[in-house]
C-alpha positions in Angstrom: -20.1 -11.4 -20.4 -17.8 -9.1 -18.8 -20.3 -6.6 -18.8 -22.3 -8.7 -16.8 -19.1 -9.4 -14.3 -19.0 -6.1 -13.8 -21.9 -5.0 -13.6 -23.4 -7.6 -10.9 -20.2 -7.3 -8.8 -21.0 -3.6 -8.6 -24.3 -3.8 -7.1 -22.8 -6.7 -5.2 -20.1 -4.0 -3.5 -23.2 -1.9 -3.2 -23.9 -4.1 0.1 -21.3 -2.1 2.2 -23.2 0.7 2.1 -26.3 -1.0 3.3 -25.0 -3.4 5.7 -23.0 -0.9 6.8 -26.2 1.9 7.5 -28.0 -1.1 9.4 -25.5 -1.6 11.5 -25.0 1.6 12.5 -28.9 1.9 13.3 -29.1 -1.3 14.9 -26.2 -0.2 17.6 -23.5 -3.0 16.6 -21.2 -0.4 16.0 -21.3 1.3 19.0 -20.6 -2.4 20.5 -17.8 -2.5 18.1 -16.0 0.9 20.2 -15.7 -1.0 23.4 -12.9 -3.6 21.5 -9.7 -3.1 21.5 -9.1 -3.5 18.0 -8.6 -1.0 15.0 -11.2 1.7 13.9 -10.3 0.6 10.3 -10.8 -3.1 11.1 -14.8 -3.6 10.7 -14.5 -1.4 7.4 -11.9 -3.9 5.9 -14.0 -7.1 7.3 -16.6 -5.7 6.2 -15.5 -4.5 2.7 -13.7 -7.9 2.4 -16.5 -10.4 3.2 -18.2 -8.2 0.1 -15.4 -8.8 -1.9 -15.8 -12.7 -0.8 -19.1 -12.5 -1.3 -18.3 -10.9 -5.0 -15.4 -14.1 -5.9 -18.5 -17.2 -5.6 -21.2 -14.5 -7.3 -18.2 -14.3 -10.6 -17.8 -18.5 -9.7 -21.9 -19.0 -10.2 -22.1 -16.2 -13.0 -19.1 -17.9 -15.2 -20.4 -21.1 -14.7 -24.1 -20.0 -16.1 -22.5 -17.8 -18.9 -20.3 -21.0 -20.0 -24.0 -22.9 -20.2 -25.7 -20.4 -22.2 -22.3 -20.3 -24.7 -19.9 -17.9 -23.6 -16.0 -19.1 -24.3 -13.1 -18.1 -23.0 -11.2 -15.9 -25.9 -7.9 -16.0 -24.6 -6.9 -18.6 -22.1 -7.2 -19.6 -18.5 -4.7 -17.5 -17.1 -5.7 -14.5 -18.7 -9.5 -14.8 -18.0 -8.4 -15.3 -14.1 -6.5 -11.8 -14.5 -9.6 -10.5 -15.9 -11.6 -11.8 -13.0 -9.0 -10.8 -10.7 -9.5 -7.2 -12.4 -13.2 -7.0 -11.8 -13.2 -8.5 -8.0 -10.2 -5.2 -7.5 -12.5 -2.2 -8.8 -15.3 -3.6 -6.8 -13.2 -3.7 -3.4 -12.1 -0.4 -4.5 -15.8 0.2 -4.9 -17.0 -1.2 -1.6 -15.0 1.6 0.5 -17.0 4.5 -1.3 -20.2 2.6 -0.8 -18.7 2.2 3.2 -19.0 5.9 3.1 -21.9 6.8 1.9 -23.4 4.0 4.7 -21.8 5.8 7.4 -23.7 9.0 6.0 -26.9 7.1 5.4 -29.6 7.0 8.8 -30.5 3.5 7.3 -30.0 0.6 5.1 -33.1 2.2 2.9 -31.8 5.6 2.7 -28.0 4.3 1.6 -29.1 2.1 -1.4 -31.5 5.4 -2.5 -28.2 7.3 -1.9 -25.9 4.8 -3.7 -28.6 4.5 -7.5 -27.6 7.9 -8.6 -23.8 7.2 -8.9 -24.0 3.9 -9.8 -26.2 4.2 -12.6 -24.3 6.8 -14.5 -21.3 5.8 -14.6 -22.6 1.3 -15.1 -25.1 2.8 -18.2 -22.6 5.5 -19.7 -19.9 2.8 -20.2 -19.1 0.3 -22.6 -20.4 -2.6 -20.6 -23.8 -2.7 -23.2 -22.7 -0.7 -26.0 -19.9 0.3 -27.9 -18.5 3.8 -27.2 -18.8 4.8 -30.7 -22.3 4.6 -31.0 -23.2 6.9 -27.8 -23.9 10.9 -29.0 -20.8 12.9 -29.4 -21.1 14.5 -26.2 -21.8 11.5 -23.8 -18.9 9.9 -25.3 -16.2 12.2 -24.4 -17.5 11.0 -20.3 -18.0 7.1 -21.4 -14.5 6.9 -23.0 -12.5 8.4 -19.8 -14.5 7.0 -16.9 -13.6 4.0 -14.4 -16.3 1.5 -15.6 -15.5 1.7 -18.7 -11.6 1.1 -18.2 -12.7 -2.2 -16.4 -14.9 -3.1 -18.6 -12.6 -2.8 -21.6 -9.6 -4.4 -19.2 -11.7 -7.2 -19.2 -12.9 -7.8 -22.3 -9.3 -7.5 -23.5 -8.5 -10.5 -20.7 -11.1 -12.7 -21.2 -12.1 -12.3 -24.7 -8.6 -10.7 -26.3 -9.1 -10.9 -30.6 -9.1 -7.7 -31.4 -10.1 -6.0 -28.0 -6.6 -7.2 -26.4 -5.1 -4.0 -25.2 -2.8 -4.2 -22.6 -3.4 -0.4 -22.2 -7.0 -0.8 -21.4 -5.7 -3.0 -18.2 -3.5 -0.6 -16.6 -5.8 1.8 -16.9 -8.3 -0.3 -15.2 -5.8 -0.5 -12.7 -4.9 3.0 -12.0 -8.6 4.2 -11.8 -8.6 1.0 -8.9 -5.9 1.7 -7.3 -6.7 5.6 -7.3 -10.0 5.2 -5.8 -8.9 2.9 -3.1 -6.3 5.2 -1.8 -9.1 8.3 -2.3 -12.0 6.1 -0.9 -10.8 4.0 1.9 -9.1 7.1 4.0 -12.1 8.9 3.4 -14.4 6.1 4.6 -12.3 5.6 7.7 -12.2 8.9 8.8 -15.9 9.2 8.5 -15.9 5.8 10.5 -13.7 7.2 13.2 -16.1 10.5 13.4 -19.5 8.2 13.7 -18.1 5.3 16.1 
C-alpha cells in the first residue's frame, strides 16, 4: 500500500503542470498580473489546492486498501507521519511539475512533458519490487533516488516489522526538503518571466 500512496499522489501532483499550461493558454494568468498580489501567490494556491486535492485522494485510497485487507503495522500516529511523508514529497513534487507547465504551450504538451520523468524514477524504485531483485546496475540508481527514500520512509511508518528504519525517513525528508528549495525558486522565477 504505500507504494500505491505514493505512486497515485505523484500523478495526482502531476496536475500542476497541466492546470498550470491551460491557464496560461486560456489567458487567466495574464488576468492574474493586473492584482496586486505576489507573483509566487498563484504557484503556492495552486500547488496547495494539489496538495489538498492529494490529503482526500490518501483519505479515499486508505479507506479502500483497509477493505481489501491492508492493516496498519505500526500504529495511528505513525501511519499519519507516513501519510504526512507522502502528501510532503508530492508538494515538493508539484513545484517541479509548476515548471515544466510554465514551459509547456498546453495542458497536452505538459503531461507528454511530465511521463518521461515520472516514470523512471516511480518504476526504478521500490514501490513494486524489492531493490535487491533489480540488475546490478539499475540498482545502484533505485537505491539512491527520491521515490525510493519515500517509499521506504513509508513503509517503515506505516508498516514498521522489519522495514522500521528511522534512517529511511530522514532521508525521505532531505530529498523533500532539497527539491522544494531547488524546485519552487525555479518555478517562480520561470513564473515571473512568463506573467
Amino acid at each position: 500500500m504505500p507504494g500505491v500512496f505514493v505512486q497515485t499522489v505523484i500523478f495526482g501532483a502531476m496536475s500542476s503542470a497541466a492546470g498550470l499550461a491551460e491557464d496560461l493558454h486560456k489567458g487567466i494568468i495574464e488576468r492574474f498580473r493586473a492584482l496586486p498580489m505576489s507573483r509566487s501567490a498563484v504557484l503556492a494556491g495552486r500547488t496547495t489546492s494539489d496538495l489538498v486535492r492529494n490529503f482526500f485522494v490518501m483519505i479515499l485510497i486508505t479507506i479502500v486498501g483497509f477493505a481489501v485487507g491492508f492493516r496498519i503495522g505500526t500504529n495511528f500516529g505513525l501511519f499519519v507521519c507516513g501519510v504526512l511523508v507522502i502528501l510532503f514529497f508530492a508538494y515538493a513534487l508539484s513545484w517541479g511539475f509548476a515548471y515544466i507547465g510554465l514551459s509547456a504551450p498546453n495542458a497536452e504538451t505538459a503531461q507528454v512533458m511530465v511521463f518521461p520523468l515520472i516514470f523512471p524514477l516511480l518504476f526504478a524504485s521500490s514501490a513494486f519490487v524489492p531493490v535487491a531483485t533489480m540488475p546490478g546496475w539499475l540498482q545502484v540508481f533505485a537505491e539512491h533516488q527520491p521515490v525510493t527514500q519515500v517509499v521506504n520512509a513509508s513503509r517503515s511508518l506505516m508498516v514498521g516489522g522489519v522495514l522500521h528504519d528511522s534512517g529511511a525517513v530522514w532521508s525521505a525528508l532531505l530529498w523533500t526538503v532539497g527539491l522544494l528549495v531547488v524546485l519552487a525558486p525555479i518555478a517562480v522565477r520561470k513564473y515571473r518571466k512568463v506573467a
